[in-house]
LOROPA-495506 format. One record per residue (C-alpha): x, y, z; residue in one letter. Coordinates in pm, whole numbers, plus 50000, padded with zeros to 5 digits. Example, Ala and Ser with C-alpha at 12.3 -4.5 7.8 and 13.67 -1.06 7.14 Angstrom:
BEGIN
> 51230	49550	50780	A
> 51367	49894	50714	S
END
This chain:
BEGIN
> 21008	89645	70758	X
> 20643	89728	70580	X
> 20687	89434	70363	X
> 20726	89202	70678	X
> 20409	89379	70845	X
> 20144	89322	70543	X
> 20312	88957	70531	X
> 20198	88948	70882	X
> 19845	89097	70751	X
> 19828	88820	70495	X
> 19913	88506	70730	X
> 19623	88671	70972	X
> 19372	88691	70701	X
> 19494	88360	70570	X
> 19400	88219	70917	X
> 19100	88404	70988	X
> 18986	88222	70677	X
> 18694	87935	70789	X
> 18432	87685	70692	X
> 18084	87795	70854	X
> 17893	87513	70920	X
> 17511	87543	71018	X
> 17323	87240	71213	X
> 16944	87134	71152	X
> 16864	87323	71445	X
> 17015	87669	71266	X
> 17311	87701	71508	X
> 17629	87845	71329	X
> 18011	87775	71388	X
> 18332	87789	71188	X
> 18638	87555	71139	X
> 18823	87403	70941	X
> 18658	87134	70769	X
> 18914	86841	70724	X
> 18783	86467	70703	X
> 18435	86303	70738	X
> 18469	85933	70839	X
> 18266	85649	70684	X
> 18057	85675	70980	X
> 17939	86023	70953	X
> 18191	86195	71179	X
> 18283	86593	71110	X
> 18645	86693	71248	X
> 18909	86998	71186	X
> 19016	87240	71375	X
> 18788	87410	71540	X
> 18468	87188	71498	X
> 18320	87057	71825	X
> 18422	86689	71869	X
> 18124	86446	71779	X
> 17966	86639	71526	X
> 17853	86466	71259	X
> 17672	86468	70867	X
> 17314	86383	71025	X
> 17346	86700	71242	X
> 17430	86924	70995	X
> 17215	87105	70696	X
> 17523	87265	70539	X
> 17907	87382	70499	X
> 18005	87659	70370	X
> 18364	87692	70215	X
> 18561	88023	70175	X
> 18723	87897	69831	X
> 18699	88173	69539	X
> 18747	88059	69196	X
> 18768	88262	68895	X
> 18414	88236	68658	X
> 18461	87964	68407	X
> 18255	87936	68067	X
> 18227	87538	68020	X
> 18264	87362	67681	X
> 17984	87133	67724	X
> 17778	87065	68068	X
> 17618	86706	68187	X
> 17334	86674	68389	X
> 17342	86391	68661	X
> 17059	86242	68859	X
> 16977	86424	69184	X
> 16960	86763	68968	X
> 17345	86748	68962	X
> 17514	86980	68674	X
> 17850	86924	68578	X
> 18014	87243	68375	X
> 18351	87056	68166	X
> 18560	87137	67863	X
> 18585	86763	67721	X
> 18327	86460	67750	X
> 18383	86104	67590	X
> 18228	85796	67627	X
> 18370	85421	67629	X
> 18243	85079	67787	X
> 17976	85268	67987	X
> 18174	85551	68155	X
> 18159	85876	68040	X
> 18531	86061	68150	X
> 18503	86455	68170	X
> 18741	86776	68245	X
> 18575	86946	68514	X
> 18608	87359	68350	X
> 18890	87431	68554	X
> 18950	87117	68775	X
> 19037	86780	68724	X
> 18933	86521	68526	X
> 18667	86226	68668	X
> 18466	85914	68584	X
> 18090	85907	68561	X
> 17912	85557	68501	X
> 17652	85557	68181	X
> 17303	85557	68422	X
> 17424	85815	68670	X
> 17398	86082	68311	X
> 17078	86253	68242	X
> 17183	86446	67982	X
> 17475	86618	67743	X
> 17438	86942	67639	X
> 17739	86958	67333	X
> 17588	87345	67254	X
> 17524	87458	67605	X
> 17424	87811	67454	X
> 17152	87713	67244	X
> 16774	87597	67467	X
> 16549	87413	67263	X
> 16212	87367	67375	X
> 16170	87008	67246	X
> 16534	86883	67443	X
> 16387	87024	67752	X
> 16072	86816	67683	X
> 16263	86509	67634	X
> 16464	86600	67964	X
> 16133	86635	68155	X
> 15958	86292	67955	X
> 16256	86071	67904	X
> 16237	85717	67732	X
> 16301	85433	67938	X
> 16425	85212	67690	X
> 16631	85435	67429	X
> 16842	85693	67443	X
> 16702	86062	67190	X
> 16977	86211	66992	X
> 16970	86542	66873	X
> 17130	86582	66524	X
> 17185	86902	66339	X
> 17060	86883	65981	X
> 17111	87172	65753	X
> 16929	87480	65975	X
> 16763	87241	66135	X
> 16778	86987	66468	X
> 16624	86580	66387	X
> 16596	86371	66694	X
> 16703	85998	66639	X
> 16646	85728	66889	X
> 16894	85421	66983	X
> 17132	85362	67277	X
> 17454	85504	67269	X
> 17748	85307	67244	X
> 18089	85544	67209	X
> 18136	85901	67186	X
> 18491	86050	67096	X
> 18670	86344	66990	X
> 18546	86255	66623	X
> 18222	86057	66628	X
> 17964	85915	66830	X
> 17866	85529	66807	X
> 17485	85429	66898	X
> 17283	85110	66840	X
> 16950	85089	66621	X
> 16763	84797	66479	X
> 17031	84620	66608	X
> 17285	84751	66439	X
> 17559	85005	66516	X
> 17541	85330	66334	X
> 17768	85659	66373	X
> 17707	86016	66334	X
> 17968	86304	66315	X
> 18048	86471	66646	X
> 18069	86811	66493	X
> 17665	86746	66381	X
> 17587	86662	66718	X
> 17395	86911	66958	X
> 17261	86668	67262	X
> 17202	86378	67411	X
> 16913	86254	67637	X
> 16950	85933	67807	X
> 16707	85655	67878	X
> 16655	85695	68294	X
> 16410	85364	68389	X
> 16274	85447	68720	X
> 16242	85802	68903	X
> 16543	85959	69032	X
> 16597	85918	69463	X
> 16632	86194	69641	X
> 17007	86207	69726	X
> 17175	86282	70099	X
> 17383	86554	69974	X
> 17431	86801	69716	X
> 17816	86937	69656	X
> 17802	87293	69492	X
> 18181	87308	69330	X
> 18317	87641	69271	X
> 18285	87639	68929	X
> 17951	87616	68922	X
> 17904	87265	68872	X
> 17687	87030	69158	X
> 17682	86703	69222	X
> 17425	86467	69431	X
> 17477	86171	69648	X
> 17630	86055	69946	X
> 17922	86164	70094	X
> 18108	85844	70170	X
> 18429	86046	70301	X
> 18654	86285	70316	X
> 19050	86227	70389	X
> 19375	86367	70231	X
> 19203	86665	70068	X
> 18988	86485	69872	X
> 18598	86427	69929	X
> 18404	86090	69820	X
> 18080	86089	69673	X
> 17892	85797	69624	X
> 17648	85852	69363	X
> 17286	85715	69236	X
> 17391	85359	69138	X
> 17662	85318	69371	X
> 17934	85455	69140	X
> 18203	85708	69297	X
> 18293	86067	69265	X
> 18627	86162	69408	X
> 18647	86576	69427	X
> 18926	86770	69539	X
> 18810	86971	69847	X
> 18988	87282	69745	X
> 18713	87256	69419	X
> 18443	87210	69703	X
> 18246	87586	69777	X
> 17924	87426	69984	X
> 17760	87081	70114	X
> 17441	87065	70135	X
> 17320	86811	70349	X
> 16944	86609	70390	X
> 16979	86445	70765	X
> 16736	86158	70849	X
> 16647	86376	71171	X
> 16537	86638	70974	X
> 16220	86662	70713	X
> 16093	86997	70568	X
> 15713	87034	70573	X
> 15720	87155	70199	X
> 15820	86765	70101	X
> 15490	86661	70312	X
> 15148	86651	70200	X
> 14925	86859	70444	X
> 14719	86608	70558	X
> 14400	86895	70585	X
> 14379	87215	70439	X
> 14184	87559	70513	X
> 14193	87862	70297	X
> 14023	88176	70278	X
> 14050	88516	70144	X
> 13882	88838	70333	X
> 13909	89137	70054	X
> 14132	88999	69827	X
> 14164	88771	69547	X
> 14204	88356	69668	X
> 14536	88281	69631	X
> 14669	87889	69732	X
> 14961	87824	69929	X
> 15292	87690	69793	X
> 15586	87480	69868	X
> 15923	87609	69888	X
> 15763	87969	69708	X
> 15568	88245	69837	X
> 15189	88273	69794	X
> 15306	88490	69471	X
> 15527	88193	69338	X
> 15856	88420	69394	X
> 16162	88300	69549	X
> 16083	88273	69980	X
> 16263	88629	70094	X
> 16221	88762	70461	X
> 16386	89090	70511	X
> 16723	89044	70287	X
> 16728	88697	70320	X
> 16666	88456	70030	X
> 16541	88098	70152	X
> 16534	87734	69959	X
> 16306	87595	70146	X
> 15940	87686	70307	X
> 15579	87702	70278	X
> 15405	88044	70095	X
> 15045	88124	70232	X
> 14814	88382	70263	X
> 14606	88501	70532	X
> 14338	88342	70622	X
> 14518	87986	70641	X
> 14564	87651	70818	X
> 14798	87342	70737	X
> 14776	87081	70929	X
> 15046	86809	70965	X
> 15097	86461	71056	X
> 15430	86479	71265	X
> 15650	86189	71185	X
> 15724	85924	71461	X
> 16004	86015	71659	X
> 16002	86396	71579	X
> 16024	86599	71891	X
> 16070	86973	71731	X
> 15933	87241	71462	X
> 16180	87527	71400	X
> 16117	87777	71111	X
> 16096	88160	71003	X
> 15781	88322	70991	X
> 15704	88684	70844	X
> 15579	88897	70593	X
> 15736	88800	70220	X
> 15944	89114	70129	X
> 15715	89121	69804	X
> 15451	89252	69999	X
> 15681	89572	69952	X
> 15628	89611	70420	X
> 15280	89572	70360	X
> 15097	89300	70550	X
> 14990	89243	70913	X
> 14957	88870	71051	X
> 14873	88708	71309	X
> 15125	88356	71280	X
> 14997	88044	71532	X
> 15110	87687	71597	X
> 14833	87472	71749	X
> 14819	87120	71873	X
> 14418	87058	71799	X
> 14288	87364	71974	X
> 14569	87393	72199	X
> 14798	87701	72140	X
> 15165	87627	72132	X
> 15307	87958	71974	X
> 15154	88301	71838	X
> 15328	88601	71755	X
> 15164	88906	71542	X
> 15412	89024	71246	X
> 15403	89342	71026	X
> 15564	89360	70695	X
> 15786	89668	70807	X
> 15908	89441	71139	X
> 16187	89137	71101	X
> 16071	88797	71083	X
> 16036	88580	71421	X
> 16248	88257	71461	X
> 16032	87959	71550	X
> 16170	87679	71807	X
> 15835	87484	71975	X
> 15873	87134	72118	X
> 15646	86847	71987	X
> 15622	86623	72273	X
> 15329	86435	72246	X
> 15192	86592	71931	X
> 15024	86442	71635	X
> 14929	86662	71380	X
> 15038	87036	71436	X
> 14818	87312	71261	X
> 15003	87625	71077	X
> 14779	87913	71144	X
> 14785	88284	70998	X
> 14526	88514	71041	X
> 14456	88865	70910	X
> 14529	89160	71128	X
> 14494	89499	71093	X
> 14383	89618	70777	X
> 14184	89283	70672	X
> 14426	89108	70413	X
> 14576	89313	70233	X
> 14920	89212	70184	X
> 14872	88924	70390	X
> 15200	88722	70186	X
> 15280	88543	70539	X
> 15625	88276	70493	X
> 15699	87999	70720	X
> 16076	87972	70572	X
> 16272	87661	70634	X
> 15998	87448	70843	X
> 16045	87167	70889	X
> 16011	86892	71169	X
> 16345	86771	71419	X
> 16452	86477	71581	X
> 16655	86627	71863	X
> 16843	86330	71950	X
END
């Protein structure tokens, strides 16, 4: 019967369904992503046995989720941003709806920031964001056409009213006049393992302690715990201790200069232009922006045996640009490869063994420097083993 065959269709499809995972090497396979031990291990059907969270830069889940437009939206330490239609506060936990999830528990110092009027940027609650007190908490209070910001530490916030501390004293304000809250943060903010992107839009940042039962464990900054459902889970992204990406290094020497066209500095994680890193189609996070004639030179970390990256012409260039891309150890060649802004970018695999510093090279090549926007997208150093 046709009804029988497009089940049949739909029960394929539904299998055909998979998690992509991608290692720090940028090898790709799918599976079915089911449980993460407290060890690190990765298993589910079809993902190799021994694989594990240190090997891995990401996983990608097929989950679609209808667009949700959040209530309210918390920021969290590690850049985390939590989209929810309810937020309250009592004896240092803040409890929130996830917009189109469940409900969950954040403790008091893992909160940046609640944004009550998500719609409305204001220049001087981004400052505070950026410059925030150690010591007291700024709330922003609506007063007539107008937003006052009043310091103290926040005690309670409810459906009616929130509670905060001043002088010593406990004062409330009307939750309706309310349109943020920055929080005191003491200390910078560490740089977490992971980063889960939900499919509502919302991220979190920490550690991912495990994952059993359908539902994924994230330890957060302060040691407090974020239990997710995996189904709400659309991508990990993971920072293993074998891997390090040469944007978060400091080039320990640095050598710029311009033929014909105006200087123009490199830049981490842009390209020389400060636009988003884009070979070809592809958009990239990560990378180092430069312009011909360049050299960065880097200390390689103990124990790193491997530099893998990208390298080609930024697509702003608009296929303009001819470079000549080179990896040296001192003045020993280890890779060179000339690139054109109309050709595809080159992967980049060269083994450090026995190298100390490794120089980033790109010189001009035909048609001195014009459109010389060279990339070298996702470097970064490997610990093969």
């Amino acid at each position: 019967m046709r009804w029988m065959s497009l089940l049949g269709v739909v029960l394929v499809a539904a299998n055909l369904a998979a998690d992509e995972l991608e290692t720090i090497d940028g090898a790709r396979f799918t599976g079915k992503l089911e449980g993460i031990s407290g060890s690190g291990e990765v298993t589910g059907a079809g993902i190799p046995a021994g694989a594990r969270l240190d090997s891995l830069r990401s996983i990608a889940r097929d989950v679609k989720v209808a667009p949700v437009k959040p209530k309210f939206i918390l920021e969290t330490h590690g850049d985390g941003r939590l989209l929810v239609n309810s937020v309250s506060l009592s004896n240092d936990r803040f409890t929130v709806a996830l917009a189109g999830g469940k409900e969950m528990e954040l403790p008091l110092d893992a909160v940046r920031c609640v944004r009550l009027e998500p719609d409305l940027a204001m220049a001087s609650f981004k400052e505070a964001l950026a410059h925030p007190a150690a010591d007291f908490d700024r709330i922003f209070v609506k007063v007539d056409k107008q937003i006052d910001v009043v310091k103290g530490l926040i005690v309670e916030l409810n459906d009616t009213e929130l509670s905060f501390q001043f002088d010593k004293e406990t004062r409330k304000l009307p939750r309706e006049r309310l349109h943020g809250i920055v929080l005191a943060q003491a200390g910078e903010a560490k740089a977490q393992p992971a980063t889960v992107q939900l499919a509502n839009g919302s991220r979190l940042a920490g550690k991912v302690a495990s994952l059993a039962d359908g539902e994924l464990q994230l330890e957060l900054q302060g040691g407090a715990k974020a239990i997710l459902s995996l189904e709400s889970v659309e991508r990990i992204d993971l920072r293993s201790a074998r891997l390090v990406y040469l944007s978060d290094l400091e080039p320990a020497s640095v050598r710029e200069e311009t033929l014909l066209t105006l200087p123009r500095h490199w830049q981490r994680d842009r390209s020389v232009t400060g636009q988003t890193l884009k070979l070809g189609g592809r958009t990239f996070a990560r990378g180092l922006g430069v312009h011909a004639r360049s050299e960065l030179t880097f200390e390689v970390p103990d124990g790193f045996d491997l530099f893998i990256a990208s390298a080609g012409i930024d697509a702003d260039a608009m296929g303009k640009g001819d470079c000549e891309f080179e990896l040296l150890d001192g003045n020993r060649s280890l890779w060179m490869q000339r690139i054109k802004g109309s050709e595809d970018a080159q992967a980049v695999r060269v083994e450090l063994k026995g190298v100390k510093r490794l120089t980033l090279r790109v010189n001009p090549g035909a048609d001195f420097d014009f459109g010389d926007h060279a990339d070298w997208c996702d470097a970064r150093f490997l610990k093969s083993k």
